[in-house]
N, C-alpha and C positions, 0 to 999 in steps of 0.2 A: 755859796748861794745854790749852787747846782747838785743833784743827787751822787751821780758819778760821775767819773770823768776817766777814760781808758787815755792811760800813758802813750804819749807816741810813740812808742817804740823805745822804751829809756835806756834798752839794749844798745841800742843803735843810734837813738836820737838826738841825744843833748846836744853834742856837736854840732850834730846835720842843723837843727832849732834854732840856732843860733845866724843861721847864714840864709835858710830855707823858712820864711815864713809864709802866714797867709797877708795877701791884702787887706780886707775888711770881711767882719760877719760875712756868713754863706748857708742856705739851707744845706744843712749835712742829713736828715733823713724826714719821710714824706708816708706819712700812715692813711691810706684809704682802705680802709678793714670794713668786715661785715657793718651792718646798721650805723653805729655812732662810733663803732671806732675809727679815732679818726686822729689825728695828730701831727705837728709842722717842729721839725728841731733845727735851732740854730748852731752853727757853733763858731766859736772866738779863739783862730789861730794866731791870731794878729804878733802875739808876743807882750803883750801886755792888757791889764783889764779895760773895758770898752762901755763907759757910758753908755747908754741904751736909749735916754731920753732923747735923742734925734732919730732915731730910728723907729719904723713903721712894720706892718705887714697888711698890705690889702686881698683884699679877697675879689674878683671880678668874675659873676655867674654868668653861664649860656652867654657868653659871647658879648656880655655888656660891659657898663663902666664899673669903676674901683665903687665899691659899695659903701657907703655913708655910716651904715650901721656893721656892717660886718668884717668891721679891719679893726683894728689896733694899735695903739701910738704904746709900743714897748717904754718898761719906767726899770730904775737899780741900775744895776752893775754886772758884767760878763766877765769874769775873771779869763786869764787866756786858756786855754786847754780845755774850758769848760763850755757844757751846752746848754741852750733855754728850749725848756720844751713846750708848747702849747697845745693844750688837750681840749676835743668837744667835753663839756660836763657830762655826757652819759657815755662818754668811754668805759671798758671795762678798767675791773680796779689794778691792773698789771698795768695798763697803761698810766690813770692818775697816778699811781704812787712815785711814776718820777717827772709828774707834769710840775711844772711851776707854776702854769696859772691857764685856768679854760677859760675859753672865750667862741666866742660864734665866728670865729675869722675862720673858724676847721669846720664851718656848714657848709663845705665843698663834697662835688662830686669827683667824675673823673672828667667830666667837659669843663671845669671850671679851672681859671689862670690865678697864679695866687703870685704877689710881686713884695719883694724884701726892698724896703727903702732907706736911704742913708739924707736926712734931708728930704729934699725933692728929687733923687738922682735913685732910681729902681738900679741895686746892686746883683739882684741875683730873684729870677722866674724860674715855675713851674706853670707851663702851659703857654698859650701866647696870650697877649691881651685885646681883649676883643673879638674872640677867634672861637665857632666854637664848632671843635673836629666833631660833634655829634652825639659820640659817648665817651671817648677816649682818647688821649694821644699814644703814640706808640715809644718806646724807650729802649735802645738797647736790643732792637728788632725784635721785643717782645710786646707783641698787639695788645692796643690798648691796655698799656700797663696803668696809667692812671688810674683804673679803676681797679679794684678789686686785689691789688698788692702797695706791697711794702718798697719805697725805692730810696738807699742808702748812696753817700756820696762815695768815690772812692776814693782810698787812703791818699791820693797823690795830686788831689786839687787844690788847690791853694786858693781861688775865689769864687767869688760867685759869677752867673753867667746871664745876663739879659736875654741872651739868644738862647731862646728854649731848643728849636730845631736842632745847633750846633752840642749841646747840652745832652740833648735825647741822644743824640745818633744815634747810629744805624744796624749795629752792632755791635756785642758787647764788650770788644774790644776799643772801640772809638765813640765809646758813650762815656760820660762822665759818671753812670750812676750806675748800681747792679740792683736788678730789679730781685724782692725776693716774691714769695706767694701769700696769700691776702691773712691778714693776720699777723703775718710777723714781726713782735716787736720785742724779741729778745736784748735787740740792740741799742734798745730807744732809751735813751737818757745818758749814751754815753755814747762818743764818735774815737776812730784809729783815724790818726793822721798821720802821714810817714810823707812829706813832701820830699826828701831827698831821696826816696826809693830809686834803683835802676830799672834796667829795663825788664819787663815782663814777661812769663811764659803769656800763651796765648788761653785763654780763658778758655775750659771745656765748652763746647755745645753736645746738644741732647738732637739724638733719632731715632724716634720719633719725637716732637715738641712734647710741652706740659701739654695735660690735657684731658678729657673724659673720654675713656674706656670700654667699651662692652665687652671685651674678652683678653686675652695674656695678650703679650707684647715683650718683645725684645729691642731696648735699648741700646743704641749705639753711640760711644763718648768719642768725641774728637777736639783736635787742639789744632790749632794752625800753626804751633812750634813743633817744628820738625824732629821728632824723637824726645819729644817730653812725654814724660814719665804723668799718668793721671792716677788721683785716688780721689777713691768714692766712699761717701754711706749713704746707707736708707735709714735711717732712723731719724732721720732729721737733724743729725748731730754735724757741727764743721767738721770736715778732713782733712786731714793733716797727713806728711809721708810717713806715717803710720797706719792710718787709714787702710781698704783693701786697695790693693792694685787690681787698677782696671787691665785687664789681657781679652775680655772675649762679650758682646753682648750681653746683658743684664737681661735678666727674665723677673717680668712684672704682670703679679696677676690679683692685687690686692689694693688698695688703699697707700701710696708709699709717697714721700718726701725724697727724692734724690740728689744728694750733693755732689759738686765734684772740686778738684781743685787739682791743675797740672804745673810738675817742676820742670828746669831744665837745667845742663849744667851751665853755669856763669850767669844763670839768669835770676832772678825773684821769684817767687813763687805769685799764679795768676790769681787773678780773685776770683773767689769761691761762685760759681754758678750754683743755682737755685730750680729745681724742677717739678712738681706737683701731681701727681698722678693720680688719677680718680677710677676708680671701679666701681659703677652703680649696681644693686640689686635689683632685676629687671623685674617690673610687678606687671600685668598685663593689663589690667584696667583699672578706675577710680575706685572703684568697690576696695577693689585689694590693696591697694595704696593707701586708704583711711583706715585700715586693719592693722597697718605697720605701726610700731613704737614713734609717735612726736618726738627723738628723743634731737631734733635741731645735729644728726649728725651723722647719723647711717646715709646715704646717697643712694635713690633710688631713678630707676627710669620707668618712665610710660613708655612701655614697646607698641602698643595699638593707641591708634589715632583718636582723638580726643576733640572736641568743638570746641574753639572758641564763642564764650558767648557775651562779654563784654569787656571795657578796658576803659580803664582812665587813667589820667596823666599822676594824679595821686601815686604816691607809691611806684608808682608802673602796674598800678595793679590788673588782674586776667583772669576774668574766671570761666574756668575749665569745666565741660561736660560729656559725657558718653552715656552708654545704655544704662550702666548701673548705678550713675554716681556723681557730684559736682564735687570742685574745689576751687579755693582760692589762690591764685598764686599769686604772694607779696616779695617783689623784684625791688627793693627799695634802693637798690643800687645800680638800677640799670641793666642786670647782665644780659635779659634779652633784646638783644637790638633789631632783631626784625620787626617790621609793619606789620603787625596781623590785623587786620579786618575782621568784624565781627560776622560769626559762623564760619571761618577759617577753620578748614582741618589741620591737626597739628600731629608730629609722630616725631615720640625721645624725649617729650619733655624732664627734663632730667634736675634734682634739685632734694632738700633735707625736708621734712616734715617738724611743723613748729607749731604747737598751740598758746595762740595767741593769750593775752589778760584775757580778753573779752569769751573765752571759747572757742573763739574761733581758728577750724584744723587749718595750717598756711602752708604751703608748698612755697621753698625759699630754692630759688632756681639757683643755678651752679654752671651752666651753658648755656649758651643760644641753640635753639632746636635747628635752625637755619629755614628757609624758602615755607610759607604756605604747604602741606600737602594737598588738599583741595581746598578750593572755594567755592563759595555757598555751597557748605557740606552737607548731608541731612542729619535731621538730629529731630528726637522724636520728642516736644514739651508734653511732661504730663499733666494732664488738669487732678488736680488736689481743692480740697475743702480750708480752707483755715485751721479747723477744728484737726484735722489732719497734720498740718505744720506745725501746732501747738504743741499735739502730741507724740509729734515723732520729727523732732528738731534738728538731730542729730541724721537722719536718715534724706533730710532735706536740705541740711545744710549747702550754701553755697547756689543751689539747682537754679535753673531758671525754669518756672514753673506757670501755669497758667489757671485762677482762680473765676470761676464765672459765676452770673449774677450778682458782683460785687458793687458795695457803693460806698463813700468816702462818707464819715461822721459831720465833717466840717465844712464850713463855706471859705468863701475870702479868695486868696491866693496862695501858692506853693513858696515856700520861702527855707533856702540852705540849714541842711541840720536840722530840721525838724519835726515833731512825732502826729502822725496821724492817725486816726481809728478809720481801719477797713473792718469791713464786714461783711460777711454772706449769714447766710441760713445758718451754716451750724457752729457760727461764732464771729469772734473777734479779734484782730492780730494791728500791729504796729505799723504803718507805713510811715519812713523815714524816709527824708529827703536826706538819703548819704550820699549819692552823688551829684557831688558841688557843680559840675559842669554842663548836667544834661539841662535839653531846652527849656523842658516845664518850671526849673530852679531859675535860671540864667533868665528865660522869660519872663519871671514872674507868672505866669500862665495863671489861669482861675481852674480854681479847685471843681471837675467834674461832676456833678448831679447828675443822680440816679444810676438804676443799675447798667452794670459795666461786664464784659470779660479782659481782665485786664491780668497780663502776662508782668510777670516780679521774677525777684532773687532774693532767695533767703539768706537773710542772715541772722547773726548774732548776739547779743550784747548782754554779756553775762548769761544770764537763766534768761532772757526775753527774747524770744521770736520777734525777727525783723524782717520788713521786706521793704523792696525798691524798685520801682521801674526803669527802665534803659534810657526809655527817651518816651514824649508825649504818644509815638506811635504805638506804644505798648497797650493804649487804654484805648478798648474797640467798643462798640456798640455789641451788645450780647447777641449770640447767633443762635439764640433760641425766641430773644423777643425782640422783632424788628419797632415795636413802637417805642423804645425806652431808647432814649438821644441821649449823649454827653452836651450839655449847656455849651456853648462857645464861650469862649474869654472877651468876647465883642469881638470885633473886626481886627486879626492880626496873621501878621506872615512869621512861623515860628522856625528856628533853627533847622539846618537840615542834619539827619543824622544817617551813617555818619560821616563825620567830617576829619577830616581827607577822607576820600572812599577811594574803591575799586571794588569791583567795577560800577556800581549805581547806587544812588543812594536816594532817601525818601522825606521829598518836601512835605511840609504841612500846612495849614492856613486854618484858620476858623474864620466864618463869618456870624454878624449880628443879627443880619437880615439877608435875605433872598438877592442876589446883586449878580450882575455882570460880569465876571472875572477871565483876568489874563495872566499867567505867567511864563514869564519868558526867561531864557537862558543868554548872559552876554558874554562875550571873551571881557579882554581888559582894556583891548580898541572900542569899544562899547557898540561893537557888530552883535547883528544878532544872532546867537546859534542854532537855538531852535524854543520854538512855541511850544510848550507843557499846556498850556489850559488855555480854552478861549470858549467862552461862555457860560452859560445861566446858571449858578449855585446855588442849592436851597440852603439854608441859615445852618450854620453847624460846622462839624467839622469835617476838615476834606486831607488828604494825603495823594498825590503824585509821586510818580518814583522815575527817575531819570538815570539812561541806564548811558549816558558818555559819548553817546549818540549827536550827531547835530540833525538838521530837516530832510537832509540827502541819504540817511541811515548811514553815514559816514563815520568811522570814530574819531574825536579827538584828541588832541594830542595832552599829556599831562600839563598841568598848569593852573591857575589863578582865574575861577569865573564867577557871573554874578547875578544870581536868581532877582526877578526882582515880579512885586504883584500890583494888580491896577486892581479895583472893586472901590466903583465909585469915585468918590471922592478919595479912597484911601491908597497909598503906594507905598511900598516899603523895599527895600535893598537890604541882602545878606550875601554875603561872601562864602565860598568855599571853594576846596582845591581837591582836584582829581591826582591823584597818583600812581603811576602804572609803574 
């Protein structure tokens, strides 16, 4: 049934097999690769073949329940010694050629619990259920390994394990699993099982950790068996006591894979640690970074600080701007976990260069930059023409850019995903509602009349010039003709963006007609914090910006509070959370 199947050890094993089995099914290897690769391998020590029609795999995202659509009720037969492998369908093809069968149960990230079922009775986790560590769980004291690596069972487990924590440990000696680095599926579709193994040298560790680089580095291997003998390669290849012997610091000033594997006498040999070492090409700004080869695999760093100028949960995606230059960064896997706030300064964004189907150049991160360098950084928007963006697409790619005396073709409302004609003076370009989550989508909002200076981000799609706004505050009254208004959407209290903030963030309202207005600030006791607006509004639209302040100019503490607006007869309640 199964592609391959690696002999137990047939040196050693038949015997041991016969006395040394496994319990029941157990996940033996755990693929969370770049994009879609992604992958769940079973394997059947049991000693004999293993109906599969009772058995399950759920999948349970961010911390919720087993997923209705994205599990699986396994069907056939598991031969003993053999694995089932389950692949996303757009895995790469090294990965399908030894899948047995895709399925959406591998639409997991690294926060996501995934549980093998026997029956009703969950035999054997990854992750906890209902749990959700944020980005990652850690493995084998290697930080959030769930994401972005490969994690193989080792040869000497015999079942599965409920308790992910006991599973993970805590190092990689008292973990069940050896974490490799993201991508690795050399091993996929076939598991070493060696249940009657002895005892163990102590597994190499690396010093300094895996990790990204700016300059050489010397490596230090160590074993917690005292006088065991260690061998290494760089090449990515397993080592064996053939291998070189380690005697003195490793010098690394390139790109390298480092293995190690240490002997001892009377002992087994330890299992092979895994170490990833990145050296980026340090480019100094955006300009010089869209100049580099897209080739998805040279690693580059931004050495100068760079603006964030928006973000959505899509993708994770970020786009990046400085003097010379935007870009996009598409994080589809989570790897940067800091909160950046929009116009955060950022410094090291470090990551491949990848041009997207659509054209579009994508900065694929490969680290977390760590902490903000400043906030609300300055960043200079240039005002462009249309006719401008049309003809130089490529040079505006990504930017956040500012377009005046503009006015929208259409009437109606703004509604997800779809095309509108902007316009100025010396032309006409696309405005797309691509993102699905700002207020004016999510609101429904009405579509703006007359002219505007309204601040976009270029994009894409294919040979067409696209643009988007951030949020409804993008579209201002033109600061060259105070008489031209944007229409209100009638009487409404619209999202605030953005949300979560730090440190302030900027309410909006429209009104229909001329009215009385109050907006207030409440914690979650539904005390009041403090008064934003209290009085006469002429018809239109209005924006407040609340900087975390209560009426005392006292700060708040982070948390859960809740804007709310009177005008008239009308009141409305939004939520949002400060985070410091």
């Amino acid at each position: 049934m199964l592609k391959r199947t690696l002999s137990t050890l047939l040196m050693l094993g038949i015997a041991i097999m016969a006395f040394a089995q496994a319990a029941d099914l157990f996940f033996s290897e755990y693929v969370e690769g770049a994009s879609n690769n992604k992958a769940i391998e079973i394997f059947n020590g049991t000693g004999a073949t293993v109906d599969l029609s009772n058995y399950s795999v759920k999948l349970g995202s961010n911390g919720g329940e087993w997923s209705a659509t994205n599990s699986i009720n396994l069907t056939g037969s598991l031969a003993n010694g053999e694995v089932y492998v389950i692949a996303n369908a757009q895995a790469n093809a090294q990965m399908l050629a030894v899948a047995d069968i895709t399925h959406t149960v591998t639409y997991f990230n690294g926060d996501d619990a995934l549980g093998l079922f026997n029956g009703a009775t969950m035999i054997d986790a990854i992750g906890i259920y209902q749990q959700d560590p944020g980005t990652a769980w850690d493995v084998a004291g290697t930080v959030g390994a769930t994401l972005n690596h490969t994690l193989i069972r080792k040869p000497n487990i015999t079942s599965g394990n409920p308790n992910w924590t006991v599973s993970a440990g805590t190092n990689m000696d008292d973990s069940e699993w050896v974490v490799h680095p993201q991508d690795y599926v050399t091993d996929l579709g076939m598991h070493t099982f060696n249940p009657g193994g002895g005892e163990q040298a102590g597994t190499p560790s690396f010093n300094p950790p895996a990790g990204v680089y700016n300059g050489p580095i010397n490596v230090v291997l160590t074993s917690s068996t005292p006088g065991a003998s260690i061998y290494y390669t760089t090449n990515g290849s397993n080592p064996t006591n053939q291998s070189t012997l380690y005697t003195a610091p490793i010098p690394l000033s390139s790109n390298t894979t480092l293995k190690a594997i240490a002997y001892a006498s009377s002992m087994d040999p330890s299992y092979v640690a895994t170490a990833e070492y990145l050296f980026p090409l340090l480019v100094s700004n955006i300009a010089q970074l869209r100049a580099q080869e897209a080739d998805n695999s040279t690693i580059y760093r931004l050495s100068n600080q760079v603006v964030m100028t928006f973000a959505q949960s899509w993708r994770h995606q970020k786009y990046i701007q400085d003097h010379t230059a935007a870009i996009l960064i598409d994080d589809y896997n989570g790897v940067i976990t800091t909160n950046y706030q929009p116009m955060d300064g950022i410094v090291g964004i470090t990551g491949k260069l990848y041009r997207y189907t659509t054209n579009m150049l994508q900065f694929v991160p490969v680290a977390d930059p760590g902490p903000a360098s400043q906030h609300n950084a300055p960043l200079s928007i240039p005002v462009v023409t249309v006719s401008e963006i049309n003809n130089n697409l490529e040079q505006h790619q990504s930017k956040l850019v500012r377009i005046n005396d503009a006015s929208f073709g259409s009437t109606g409302a703004f509604a997800s995903g779809q095309n509108y004609n902007l316009t100025d003076s010396s032309g006409t370009i696309v405005f797309r509602t691509a993102f699905f989550d700002v207020d004016y989508v999510v609101d429904a909002m009405a579509i703006p009349t007359g002219q505007m200076d309204i601040k976009v981000i270029v994009n894409q799609f294919n040979t067409t010039p696209q643009v988007t706004s951030r949020s409804s505050a993008d579209f201002n009254p033109p600061v060259s003709n105070d008489d031209d208004v944007i229409v209100a959407a009638g009487t409404q209290l619209l999202a605030n963006y953005p949300n979560p903030f730090n440190p302030e963030t900027t309410i909006r309202f429209s009104l229909e007609n001329d009215a009385e207005v109050m907006v207030n600030i409440y914690n979650t006791r539904g005390q009041l914090v403090r008064s934003l607006v209290n009085g006469q509004k002429a018809a239109g639209m209005h924006s407040v910006v609340w900087n975390g302040m209560d009426d005392n100019g006292q700060s708040v503490s982070s948390g859960i509070y809740y804007y709310k607006m009177y005008a008239g007869k009308y009141s409305s309640t939004r939520k949002m959370i400060l985070m410091k």
